[in-house]
N, C-alpha and C positions, 0 to 999 in steps of 0.2 A: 666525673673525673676519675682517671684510674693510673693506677703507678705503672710501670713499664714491669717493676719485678712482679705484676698481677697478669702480665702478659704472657702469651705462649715466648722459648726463649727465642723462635728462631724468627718473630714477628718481632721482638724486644731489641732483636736485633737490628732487623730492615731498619726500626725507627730510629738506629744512633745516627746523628747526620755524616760523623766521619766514615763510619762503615759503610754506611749505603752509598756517600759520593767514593768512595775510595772503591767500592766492589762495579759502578757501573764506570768508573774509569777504566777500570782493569778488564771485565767483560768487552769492554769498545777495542782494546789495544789485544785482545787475545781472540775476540773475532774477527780481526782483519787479520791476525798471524795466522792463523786458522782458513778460511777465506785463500789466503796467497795460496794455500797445497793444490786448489783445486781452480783459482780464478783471477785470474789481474785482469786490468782493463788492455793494459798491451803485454807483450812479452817483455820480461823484467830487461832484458840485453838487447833491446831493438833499439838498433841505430836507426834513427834516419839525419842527416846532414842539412833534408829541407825543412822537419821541423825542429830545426835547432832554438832552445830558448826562446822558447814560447809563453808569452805569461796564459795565466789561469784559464781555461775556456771551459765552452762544452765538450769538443773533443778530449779534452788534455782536463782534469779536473784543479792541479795543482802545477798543470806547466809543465814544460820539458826542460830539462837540462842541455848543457854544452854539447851534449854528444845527439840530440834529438830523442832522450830515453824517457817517458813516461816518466815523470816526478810519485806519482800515487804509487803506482807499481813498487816503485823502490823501497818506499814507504812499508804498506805494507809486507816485501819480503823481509824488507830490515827488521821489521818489528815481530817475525819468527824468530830471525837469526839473533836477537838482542834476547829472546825471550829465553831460545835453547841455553843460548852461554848463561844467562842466570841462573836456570836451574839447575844446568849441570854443577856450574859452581858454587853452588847454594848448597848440593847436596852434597858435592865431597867435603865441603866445612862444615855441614851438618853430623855427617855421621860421623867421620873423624874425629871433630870436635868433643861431640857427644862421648863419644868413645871416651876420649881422653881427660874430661870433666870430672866423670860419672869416675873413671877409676883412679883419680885425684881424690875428691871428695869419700871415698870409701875406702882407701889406704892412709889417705893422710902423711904426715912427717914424711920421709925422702922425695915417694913418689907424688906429694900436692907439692912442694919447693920446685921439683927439675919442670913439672911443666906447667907451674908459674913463671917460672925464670925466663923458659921457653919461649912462655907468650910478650913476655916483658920485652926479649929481643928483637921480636918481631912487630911489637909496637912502636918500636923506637922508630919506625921506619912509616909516613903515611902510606895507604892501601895504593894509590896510586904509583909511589915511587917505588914502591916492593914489587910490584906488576912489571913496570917496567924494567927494573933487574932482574926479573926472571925472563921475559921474553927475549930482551936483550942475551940471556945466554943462551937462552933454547930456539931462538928463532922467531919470524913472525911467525902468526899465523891463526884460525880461532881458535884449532886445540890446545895451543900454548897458552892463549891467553884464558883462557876456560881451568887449565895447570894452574895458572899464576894467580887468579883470583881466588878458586878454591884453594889454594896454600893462604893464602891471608885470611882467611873465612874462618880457619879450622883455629886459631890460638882465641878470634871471639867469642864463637860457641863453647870453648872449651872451659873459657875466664864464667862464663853467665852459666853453664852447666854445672860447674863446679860450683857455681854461688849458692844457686839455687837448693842444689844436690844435698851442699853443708847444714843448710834449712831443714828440710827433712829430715836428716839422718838425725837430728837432735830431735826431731819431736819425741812422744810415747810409744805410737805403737808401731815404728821403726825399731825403738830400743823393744821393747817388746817380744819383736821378731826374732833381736836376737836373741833373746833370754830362751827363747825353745828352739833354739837350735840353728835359725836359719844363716845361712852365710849370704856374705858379703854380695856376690853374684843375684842371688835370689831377692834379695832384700830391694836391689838395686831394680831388679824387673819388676817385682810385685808391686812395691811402696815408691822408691823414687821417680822411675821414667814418668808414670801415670798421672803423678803431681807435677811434674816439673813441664811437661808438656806446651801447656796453655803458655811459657818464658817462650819453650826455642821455637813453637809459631809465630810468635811476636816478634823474636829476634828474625829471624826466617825472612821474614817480610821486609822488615829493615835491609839484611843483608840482601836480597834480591835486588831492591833498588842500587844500591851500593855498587851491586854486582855491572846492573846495566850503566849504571854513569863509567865504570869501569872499563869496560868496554869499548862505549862510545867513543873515549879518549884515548885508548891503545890505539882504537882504528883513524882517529885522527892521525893519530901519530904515525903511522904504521905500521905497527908492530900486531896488529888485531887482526879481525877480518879481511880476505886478502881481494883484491878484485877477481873477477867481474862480481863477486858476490858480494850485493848491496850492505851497507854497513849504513846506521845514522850518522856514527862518529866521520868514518869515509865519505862519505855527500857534505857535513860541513867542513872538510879541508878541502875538496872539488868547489866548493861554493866560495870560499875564502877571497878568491882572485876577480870572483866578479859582484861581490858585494855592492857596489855602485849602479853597476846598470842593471841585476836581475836578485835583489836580497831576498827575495822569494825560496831561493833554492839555497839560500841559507835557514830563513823561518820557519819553514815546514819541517826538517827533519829537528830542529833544534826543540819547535811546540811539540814534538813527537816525544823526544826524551821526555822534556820537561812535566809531561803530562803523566809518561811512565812511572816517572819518581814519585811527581805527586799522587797519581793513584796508589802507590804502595806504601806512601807514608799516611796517607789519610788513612787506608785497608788497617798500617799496624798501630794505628791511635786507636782504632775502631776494634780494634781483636783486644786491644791492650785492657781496655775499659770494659768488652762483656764479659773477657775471659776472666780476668783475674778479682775477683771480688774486694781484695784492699782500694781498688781504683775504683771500682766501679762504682760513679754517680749515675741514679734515677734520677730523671729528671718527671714532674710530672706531667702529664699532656691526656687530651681530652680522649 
């Protein structure tokens, strides 16, 4: 018998069950996004009229749509385009966020109030309906909605940066730091980003998921991704009307999301618990 904390960490890892099903969820859904740059089984915009709605075959792995378009094809480009908007909007509420935590937490009094207050206004609003009043002014389209997501992103990293941030700065050899001299800035690179880390990949991961249910739903609506370019959200409101005689071409892109999320919530249970040592249960195993 051996403990997992007697293991190598990156083996200690493989063995959490959320990590590992959450990391080969995510491997499946980013090598078929990966895959689309170079290979579909048909061209993602081929029409044909004679095989229109097709259930599942050999030719057709997952069926064709109303239009005669490869169902997989779609599939996999959607699950690029779902991947790009997350990260893209992942990372403008990451750094922004971060930004604005970090210099919260290290000023304190005026500047931790305005952009607390900030995030307070912005939460009044779910992630969803704030998406849609921003697309709604700016327009459809993916880079709006890639805008609209990353603007909601940036007051949560900001709330969890800031939390974390205020942690630190009260430890010893933060106060420390300061006592010989160092400023606020330095403090904040040397001692705080380095600790606080292991929070906003875990937050990161969360908000990715977030990001893609985010999407999916713009592009329902239409406010998201615009055609011809395949969208999940987009394929379940094309699917919506023929739910009856071909629900197939609803269940496919729907298990696609579904999968998505769940792989990135399993991923940030699974980061949650190696990374952070207050959580982390060993379990034992042979």
């Amino acid at each position: 018998m051996t403990s997992l904390r007697a293991m190598h960490p990156v083996a200690a890892a493989l063995r959490h069950p959320s990590l590992a099903g959450g990391s080969a969820i995510m491997l499946l859904v980013l090598g078929l996004a990966l895959l689309s740059f170079v290979w579909t089984p048909y061209p993602v915009d081929a029409i044909s009229a004679a095989e229109r709605l097709q259930t599942p075959s050999a030719a057709h792995w997952l069926g064709t749509d109303q239009f005669g378009r490869d169902v997989l094809s779609r599939i996999m480009v959607g699950a690029r385009n779902s991947i790009a908007v997350g990260v893209v909007a992942v990372s403008i509420g990451l750094f922004a966020g971060v930004a604005l935590g970090t210099w919260a937490a290290a000023r304190g009094g005026w500047a931790d109030e305005l952009v607390m207050r900030t995030s307070d206004v912005v939460f009044a609003f779910p992630a969803i309906i704030s998406a849609l009043l921003i697309t709604a002014f700016l327009g459809p389209g993916a880079v709006n909605a890639i805008v609209a997501i990353g603007i909601f992103n940036i007051p949560v990293f900001a709330r969890v940066t800031r939390g974390a941030a205020q942690q630190v700065w009260g430890l010893e050899y933060t106060r420390a730091g300061m006592a010989i001299g160092k400023g606020p800035t330095r403090i904040t690179i040397d001692h705080v980003l380095p600790n606080i880390a292991p929070v906003l990949i875990v937050q990161a991961t969360i908000q990715f998921a977030v990001a893609i249910l985010a999407e999916a739903a713009l592009s329902y609506l239409g406010l998201g991704t615009q055609p011809p370019s395949p969208s999940w959200g987009r394929m379940l409101f094309d699917a919506q009307t023929l739910m009856a005689l071909h629900p197939t071409l609803a269940i496919f892109p729907g298990v696609a999301i579904a999968l998505a999320v769940l792989g990135l919530n399993l991923l940030g249970d699974g980061l949650r618990d190696v990374l952070d040592p207050r959580l982390r249960v060993w379990r034992m195993v042979t």
